[in-house]
N, C-alpha and C positions, 0 to 999 in steps of 0.2 A: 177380294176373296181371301187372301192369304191373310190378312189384317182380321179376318172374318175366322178364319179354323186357326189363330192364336190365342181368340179368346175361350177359355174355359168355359165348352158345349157347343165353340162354333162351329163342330164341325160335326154336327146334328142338324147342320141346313141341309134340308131336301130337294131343293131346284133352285134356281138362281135362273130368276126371272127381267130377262134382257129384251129390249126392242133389236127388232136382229128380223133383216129383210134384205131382197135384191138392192135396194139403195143403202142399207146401215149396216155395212158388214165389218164393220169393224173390230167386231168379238172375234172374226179367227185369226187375228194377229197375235195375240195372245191367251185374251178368257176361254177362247173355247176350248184351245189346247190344253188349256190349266183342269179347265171342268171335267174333260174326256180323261189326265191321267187323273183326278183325285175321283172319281166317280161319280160325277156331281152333275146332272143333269141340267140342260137348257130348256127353260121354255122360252120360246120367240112370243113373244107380245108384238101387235101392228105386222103381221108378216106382206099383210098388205099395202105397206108406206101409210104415209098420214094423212097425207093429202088426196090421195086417189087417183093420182097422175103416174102412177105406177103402171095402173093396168092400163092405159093407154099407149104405154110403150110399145115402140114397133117389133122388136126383139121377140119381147114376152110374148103379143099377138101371133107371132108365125108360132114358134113353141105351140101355142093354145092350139091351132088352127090346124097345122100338121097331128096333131095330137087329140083333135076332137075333143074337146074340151073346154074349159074356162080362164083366161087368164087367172083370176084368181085360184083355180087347180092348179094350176102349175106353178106359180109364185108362191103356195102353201107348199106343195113337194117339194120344192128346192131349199125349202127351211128344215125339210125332214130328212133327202136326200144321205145324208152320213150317217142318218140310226142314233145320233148323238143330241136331237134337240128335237120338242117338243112344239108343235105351235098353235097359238091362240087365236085364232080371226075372228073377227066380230060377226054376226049373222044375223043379221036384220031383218031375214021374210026365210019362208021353207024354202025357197031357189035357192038363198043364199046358203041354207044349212047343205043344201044338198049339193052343190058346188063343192063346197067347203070336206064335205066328206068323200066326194070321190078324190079330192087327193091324196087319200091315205093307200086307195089302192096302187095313184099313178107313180109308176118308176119313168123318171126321166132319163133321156140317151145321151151317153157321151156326146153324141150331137147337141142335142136340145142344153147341156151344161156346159158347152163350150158356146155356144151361139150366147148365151145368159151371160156367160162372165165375159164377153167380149163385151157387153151391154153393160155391164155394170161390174167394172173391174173393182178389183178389193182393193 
C-alpha cells in the first residue's frame, strides 16, 4: 500500500481488498493498522476460509450456539467487529443471504472474542 499512495493518484484507492478471516489474520500485524491510520478501508474477501473447515470448528460452534445463531454469523461479525473492515461472503441460496446478513446486527462479547482468538491466534 505505501508503494501504492507513492504513485501519482495512488492514493485515490478506495478499499484495499484483502482475504482476511478467523484463519488469515494476518493483515492486523501491519496492513490493517496502515489502512485504519490512512483511512483506507478493508474489505475481507473469504471471511468464511476457503475450504469450509472453518465453520466446523469447535470454538466458532459454541460462539454460534450460545449466540443463537450461525457459525457463519459470527465468523462475518468478527471481520466487522472493529468498525474498520468490510466483509464479502459468498451467498449461495436465501439461507445463506440471510445468515450472512444477521451478522451485521450481531455484536460479539469479550467472551465470544476471546474464546475466538484463543482458537485461532494471530
Amino acid at each position: 500500500m505505501e508503494d501504492l499512495y507513492r504513485v501519482p493518484g495512488g492514493n485515490a484507492c478506495a478499499v484495499n481488498q484483502v482475504q482476511y478471516s478467523l484463519t488469515r489474520r494476518g493483515i492486523e500485524r501491519n496492513l490493517l493498522p496502515w489502512c485504519i491510520r490512512h483511512g483506507l478501508p478493508v474489505m475481507a474477501y473469504s471471511p468464511l476460509g476457503m475450504t469450509g473447515a472453518l465453520l466446523s470448528n469447535a470454538a466458532l460452534m459454541r460462539v454460534a450456539k450460545r449466540r443463537r445463531c450461525s457459525p457463519s454469523a459470527v465468523a462475518i461479525a468478527w471481520t466487522m467487529r472493529s468498525g474498520h473492515a468490510i466483509s464479502i461472503p459468498e451467498s449461495g441460496s436465501p439461507d445463506h443471504v440471510r445468515e450472512n446478513a444477521y451478522a451485521l446486527s450481531l455484536r460479539l462479547t469479550e467472551q465470544d472474542l476471546g474464546e475466538l482468538d484463543s482458537a485461532f491466534p494471530l
